[in-house]
C-alpha positions in Angstrom: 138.2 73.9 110.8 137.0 75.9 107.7 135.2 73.6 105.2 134.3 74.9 101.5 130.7 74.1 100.8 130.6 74.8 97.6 131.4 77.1 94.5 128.8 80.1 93.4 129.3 81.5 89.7 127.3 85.0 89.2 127.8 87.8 86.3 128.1 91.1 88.3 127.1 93.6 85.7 125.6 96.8 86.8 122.3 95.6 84.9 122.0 93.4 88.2 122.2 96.4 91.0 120.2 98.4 88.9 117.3 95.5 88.6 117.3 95.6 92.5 117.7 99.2 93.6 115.2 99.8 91.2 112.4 97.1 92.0 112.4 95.7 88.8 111.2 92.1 90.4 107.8 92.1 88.9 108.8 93.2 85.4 108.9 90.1 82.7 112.0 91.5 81.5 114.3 91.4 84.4 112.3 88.7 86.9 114.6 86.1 85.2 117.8 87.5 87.2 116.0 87.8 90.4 114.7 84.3 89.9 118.3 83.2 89.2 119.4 84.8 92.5 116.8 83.2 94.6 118.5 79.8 94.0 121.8 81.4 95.6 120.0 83.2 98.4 118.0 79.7 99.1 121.2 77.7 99.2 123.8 79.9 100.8 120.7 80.1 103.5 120.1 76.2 103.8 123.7 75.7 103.5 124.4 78.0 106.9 127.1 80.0 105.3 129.4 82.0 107.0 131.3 83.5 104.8 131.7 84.4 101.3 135.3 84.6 99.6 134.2 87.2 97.0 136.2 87.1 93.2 136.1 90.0 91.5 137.4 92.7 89.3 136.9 96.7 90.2 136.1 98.3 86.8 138.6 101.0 87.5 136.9 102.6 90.1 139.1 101.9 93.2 141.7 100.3 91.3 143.0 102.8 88.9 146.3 102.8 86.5 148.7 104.1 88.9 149.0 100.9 90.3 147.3 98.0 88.5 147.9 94.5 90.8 146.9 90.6 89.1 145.9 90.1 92.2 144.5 92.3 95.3 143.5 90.1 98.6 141.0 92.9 101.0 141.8 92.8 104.5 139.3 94.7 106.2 137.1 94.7 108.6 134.2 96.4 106.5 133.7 97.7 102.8 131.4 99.9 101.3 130.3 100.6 98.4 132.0 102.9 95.4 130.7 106.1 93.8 130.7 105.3 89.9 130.3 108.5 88.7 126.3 109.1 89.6 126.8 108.8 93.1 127.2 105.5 95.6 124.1 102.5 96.2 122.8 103.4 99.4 123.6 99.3 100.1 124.7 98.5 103.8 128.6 97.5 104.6 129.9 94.4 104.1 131.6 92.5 106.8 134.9 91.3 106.2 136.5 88.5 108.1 140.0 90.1 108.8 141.5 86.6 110.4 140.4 84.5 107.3 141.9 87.2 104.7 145.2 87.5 106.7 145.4 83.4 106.9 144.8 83.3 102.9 147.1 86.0 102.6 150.5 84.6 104.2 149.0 81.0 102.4 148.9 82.1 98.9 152.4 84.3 99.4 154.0 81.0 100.7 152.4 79.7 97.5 154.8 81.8 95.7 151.8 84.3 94.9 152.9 87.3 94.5 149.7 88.9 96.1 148.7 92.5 96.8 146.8 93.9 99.7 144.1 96.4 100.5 142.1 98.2 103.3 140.2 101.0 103.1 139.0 101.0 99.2 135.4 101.1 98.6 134.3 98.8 96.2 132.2 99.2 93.2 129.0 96.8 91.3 131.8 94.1 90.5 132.0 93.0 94.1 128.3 94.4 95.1 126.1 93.8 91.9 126.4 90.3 92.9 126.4 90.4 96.5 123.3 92.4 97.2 121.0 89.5 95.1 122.8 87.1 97.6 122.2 89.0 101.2 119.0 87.8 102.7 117.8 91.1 103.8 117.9 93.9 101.6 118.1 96.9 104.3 120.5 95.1 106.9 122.9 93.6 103.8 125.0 90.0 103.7 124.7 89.3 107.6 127.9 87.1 107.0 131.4 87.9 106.5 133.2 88.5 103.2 136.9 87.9 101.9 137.7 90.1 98.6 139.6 89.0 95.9 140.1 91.6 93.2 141.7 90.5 90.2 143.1 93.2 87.8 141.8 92.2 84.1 141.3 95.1 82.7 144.8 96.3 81.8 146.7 93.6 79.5 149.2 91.5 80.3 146.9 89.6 83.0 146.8 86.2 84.6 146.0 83.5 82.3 143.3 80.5 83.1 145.7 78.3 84.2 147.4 80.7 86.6 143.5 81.4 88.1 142.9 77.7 88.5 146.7 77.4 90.3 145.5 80.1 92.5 142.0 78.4 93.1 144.0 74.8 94.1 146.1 76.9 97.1 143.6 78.9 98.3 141.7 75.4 99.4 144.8 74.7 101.2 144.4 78.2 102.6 140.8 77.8 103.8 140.9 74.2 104.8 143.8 75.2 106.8 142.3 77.8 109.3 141.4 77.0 112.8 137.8 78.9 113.0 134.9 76.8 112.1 133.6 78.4 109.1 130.7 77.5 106.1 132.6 79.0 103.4 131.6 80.0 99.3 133.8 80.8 96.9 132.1 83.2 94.8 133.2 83.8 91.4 132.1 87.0 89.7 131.6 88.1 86.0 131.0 87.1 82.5 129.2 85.4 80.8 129.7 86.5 77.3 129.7 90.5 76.7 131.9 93.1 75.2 131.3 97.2 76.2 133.6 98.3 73.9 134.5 99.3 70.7 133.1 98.5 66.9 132.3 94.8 68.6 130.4 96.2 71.8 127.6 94.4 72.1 129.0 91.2 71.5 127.2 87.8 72.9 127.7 84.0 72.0 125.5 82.3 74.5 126.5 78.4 73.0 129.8 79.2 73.9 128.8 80.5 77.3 126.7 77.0 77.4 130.0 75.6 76.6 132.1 77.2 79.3 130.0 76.4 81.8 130.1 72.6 80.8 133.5 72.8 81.0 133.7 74.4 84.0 132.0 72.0 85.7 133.8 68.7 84.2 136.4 69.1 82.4 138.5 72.7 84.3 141.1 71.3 83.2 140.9 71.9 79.6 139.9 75.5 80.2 142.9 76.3 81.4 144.9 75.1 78.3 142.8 78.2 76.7 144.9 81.6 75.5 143.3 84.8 76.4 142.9 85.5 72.5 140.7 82.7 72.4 138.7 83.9 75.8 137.9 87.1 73.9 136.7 85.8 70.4 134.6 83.3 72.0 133.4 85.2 74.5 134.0 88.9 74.1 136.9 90.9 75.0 135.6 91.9 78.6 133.9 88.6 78.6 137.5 86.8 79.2 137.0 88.0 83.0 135.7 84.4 83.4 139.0 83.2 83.5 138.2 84.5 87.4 135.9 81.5 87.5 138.2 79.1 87.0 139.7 80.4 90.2 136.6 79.1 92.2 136.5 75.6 90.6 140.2 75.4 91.6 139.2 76.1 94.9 136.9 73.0 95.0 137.5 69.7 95.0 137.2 66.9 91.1 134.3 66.2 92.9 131.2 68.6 92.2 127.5 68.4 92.1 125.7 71.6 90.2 122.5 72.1 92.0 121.6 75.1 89.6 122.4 76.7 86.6 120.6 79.7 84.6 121.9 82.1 81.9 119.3 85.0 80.8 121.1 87.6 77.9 118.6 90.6 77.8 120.9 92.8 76.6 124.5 93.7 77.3 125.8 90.7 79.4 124.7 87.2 79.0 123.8 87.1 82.9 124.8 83.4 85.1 124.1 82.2 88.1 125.4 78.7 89.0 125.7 76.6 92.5 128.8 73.7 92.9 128.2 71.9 95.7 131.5 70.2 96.4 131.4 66.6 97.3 135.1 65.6 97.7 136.8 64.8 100.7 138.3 67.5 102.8 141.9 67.6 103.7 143.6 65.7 106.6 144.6 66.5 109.8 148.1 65.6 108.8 148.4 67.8 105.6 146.4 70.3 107.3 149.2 70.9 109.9 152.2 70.5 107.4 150.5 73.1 105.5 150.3 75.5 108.5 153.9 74.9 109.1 154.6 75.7 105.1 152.7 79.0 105.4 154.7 80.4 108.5 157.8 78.7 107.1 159.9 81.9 105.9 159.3 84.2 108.8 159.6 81.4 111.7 161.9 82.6 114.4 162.3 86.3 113.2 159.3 87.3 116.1 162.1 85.8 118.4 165.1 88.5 117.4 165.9 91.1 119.8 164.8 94.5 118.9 163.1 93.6 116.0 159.3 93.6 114.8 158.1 92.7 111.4 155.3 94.4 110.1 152.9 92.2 109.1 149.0 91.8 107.8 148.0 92.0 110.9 150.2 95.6 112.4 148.6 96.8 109.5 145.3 96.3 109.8 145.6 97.4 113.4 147.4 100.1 113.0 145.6 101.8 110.1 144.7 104.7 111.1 148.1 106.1 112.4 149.7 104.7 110.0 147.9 106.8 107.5 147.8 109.6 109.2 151.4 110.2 109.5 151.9 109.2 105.7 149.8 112.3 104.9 152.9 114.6 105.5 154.2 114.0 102.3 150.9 116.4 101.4 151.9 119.9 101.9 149.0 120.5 103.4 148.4 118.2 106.1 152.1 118.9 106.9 151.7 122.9 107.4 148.5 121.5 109.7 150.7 118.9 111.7 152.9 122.0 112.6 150.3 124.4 112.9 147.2 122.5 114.0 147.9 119.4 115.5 145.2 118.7 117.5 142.8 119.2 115.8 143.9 117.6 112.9 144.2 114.3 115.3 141.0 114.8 116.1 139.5 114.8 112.5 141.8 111.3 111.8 139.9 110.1 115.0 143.3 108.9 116.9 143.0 107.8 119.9 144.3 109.4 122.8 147.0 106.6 123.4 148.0 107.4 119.5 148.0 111.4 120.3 149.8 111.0 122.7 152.5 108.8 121.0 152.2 111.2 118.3 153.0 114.4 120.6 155.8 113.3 122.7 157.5 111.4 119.9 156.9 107.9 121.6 159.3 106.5 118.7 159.9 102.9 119.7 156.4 102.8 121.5 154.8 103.6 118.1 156.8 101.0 116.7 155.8 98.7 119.2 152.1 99.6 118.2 152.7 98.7 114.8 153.6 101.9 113.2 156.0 101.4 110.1 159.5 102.7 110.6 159.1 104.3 107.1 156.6 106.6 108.0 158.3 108.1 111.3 161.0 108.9 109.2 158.9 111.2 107.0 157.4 112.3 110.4 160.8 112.7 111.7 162.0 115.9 109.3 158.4 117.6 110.0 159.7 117.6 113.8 162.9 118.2 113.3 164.5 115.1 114.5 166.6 113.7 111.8 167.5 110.2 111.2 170.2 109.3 113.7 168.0 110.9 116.4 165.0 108.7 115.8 168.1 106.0 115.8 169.2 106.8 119.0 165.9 107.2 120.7 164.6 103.8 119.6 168.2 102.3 121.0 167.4 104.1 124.6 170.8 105.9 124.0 171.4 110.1 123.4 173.0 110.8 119.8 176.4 110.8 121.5 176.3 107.4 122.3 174.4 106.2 119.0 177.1 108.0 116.9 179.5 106.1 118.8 178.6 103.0 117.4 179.1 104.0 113.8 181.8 104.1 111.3 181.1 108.0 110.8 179.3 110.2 112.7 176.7 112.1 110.6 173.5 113.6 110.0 170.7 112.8 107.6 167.2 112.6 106.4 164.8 112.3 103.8 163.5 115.4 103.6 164.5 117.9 100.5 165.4 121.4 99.9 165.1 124.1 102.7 164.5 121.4 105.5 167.6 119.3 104.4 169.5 122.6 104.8 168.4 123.3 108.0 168.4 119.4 109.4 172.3 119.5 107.8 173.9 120.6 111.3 
């Protein structure tokens, strides 16, 4: 089984990845962080860890206003890092452990979370600032895996403490529940006290950041009783993102030992580093298995209906890359190239030939069988001239005839507009 070690609290401003890419080790003025670091590095190291479950927030860098989440669970197999505007850290990929995320996933959902999902985003110095002063070896990165929680704070209304520290209490259940033996930390990025904007920026109150972090070790509970107003006068506006912390105490157990604690405010961020090392008893094997049958609960017995496959965490994550590339013909462009160029447009989205091949003859149930969204052939469909009913039919095994038979009305229809509605209207 997966067993939580322990809980790791680190600020993740950019102060920190600069320190490192820029070998500031020596230098008086920023050896404090590195020396804050080395206890993590040391103890994640002794302590054999696997994997880290990563907290974060993006800084608006992947996760921009078009579609702001509370919470955004990665589900990768690897993530790089984001260009911030001067160009990306030349810092190796990090290694996600897909299993683990899509386990935590259908948990906290069951939870009644209302969770988001991601693949493919690179991610920027919230998730890597703090990462790269953990990894053991700066050129090869974290050799473990990572699970990514992003948590959207930066656009108001968010989560409050006491939803964080809810979120923190299921996704023990979560880890404690999966089969794989695993070391996991739950890694809780941000803070301490800072502000970056406005007639306030610059903003620090280190006895309240002494404060929090007393709290936060014995006494959660009262934390979460906190508004966000209060978060951001004690603390600084941007400094409420600890409220992400509270999600890794929830994770642990009443029982905690801190084996290390440092805060070091040279300028901007008052920067923490803090070890949890949790001490309760782990879960049973009895509430271990009724959780498992609580997380598979809703969709139980719909794998078992004829003709039918729901697309789930893991059809996603395997089929990516198809997926995505037939989504792109809602751009004009790559749609004039799918008629025009197909090949070689497969080529550059690196199908395989088994996906080409589906792709060419219009394999409509097989793709569906691979894990292709429905909703996707049908904006494939119009490209190729096959409207609705057709795809329909050819997923059934029957000709249009016979599908049409079966309906109320026989008709025609799509979801494509203008000229090739006109022309698919026959």
């Amino acid at each position: 089984m997966a067993k939580i070690i322990g809980g790791i609290g680190a600020s993740h401003s950019p102060t920190i990845a600069f320190a490192k890419d820029t070998n500031k080790h020596n230098d008086p003025a920023w050896a404090p962080i590195f020396e804050g670091f080395s206890h993590i590095q040391n103890w994640v190291k002794t302590n054999k860890i696997d994997t880290l479950f990563m907290i974060f927030n993006d800084h608006i860098t992947s996760f921009f206003f078009d579609h702001y989440s509370p919470f955004t669970l990665g589900f990768d197999d690897a993530y790089v890092t984001a260009d911030e505007g001067g160009g990306a850290r030349d810092y190796p990929a990090a290694k996600g452990h897909v299993a683990l995320s899509q386990h935590i996933g259908h948990a906290l959902v069951a939870d009644e979370f209302d969770i988001s999902f991601f693949q493919k985003k690179p991610l920027d110095h919230g998730f890597f600032s703090p990462l790269s002063m953990i990894a053991d070896d700066a050129n090869l990165g974290w050799s473990g895996t990572v699970v990514p929680l992003q948590v959207g704070v930066l656009q108001l209304p968010i989560p409050n403490a006491k939803r964080c520290y809810k979120l923190g209490k299921s996704l023990r259940k979560a880890i404690e529940s999966f089969p794989e033996d695993l070391n996991v930390a739950i890694v809780a990025t941000g803070g301490l006290s800072h502000q970056v904007h406005g007639e306030r920026c610059g903003f620090l109150n280190e006895a309240w950041d002494e404060e929090f972090l007393d709290l936060l070790e014995s006494n959660p509970e009262k934390l979460t009783q906190m508004r966000l107003a209060e978060y951001a006068e004690l603390g600084g506006m941007e400094g409420a993102e600890v409220i992400m912390w509270l999600i890794m105490r929830g994770a642990l157990s009443d029982q905690v030992n801190c084996v290390h604690r440092s805060t070091y405010a040279p300028s901007m961020t008052n920067i923490a580093t803090v070890i949890y090392e949790d001490t309760g008893a782990p879960a049973t094997p009895e509430d271990i298995d009724r959780y498992r049958q609580h997380i598979h609960y809703e969709l139980d017995g719909a794998q078992n209906l004829e003709g039918t496959h729901p697309f789930t965490l893991e059809k996603s994550q395997k089929a990516y890359r198809l997926n995505h590339f037939l989504h792109q013909v809602i751009v004009p462009e790559h749609r004039a190239r799918f008629i025009d160029d197909l090949d070689n447009l497969m080529q550059e989205y690196q199908l395989t030939q088994t996906e080409q091949d589906m792709v060419r003859q219009r394999k409509w149930i097989e793709m569906i069988h691979y894990g292709v969204t429905f909703f996707v052939l049908e904006k494939m469909a119009p490209v190729v001239g096959w409207t609705n009913p057709e795809v329909y039919a050819s997923m059934r095994g029957q000709s249009l005839e016979e599908f049409q038979k079966t309906r109320k009305v026989s008709m025609q229809y799509s979801v494509a507009g203008g000229a090739t509605a006109k022309a698919l209207d026959r």
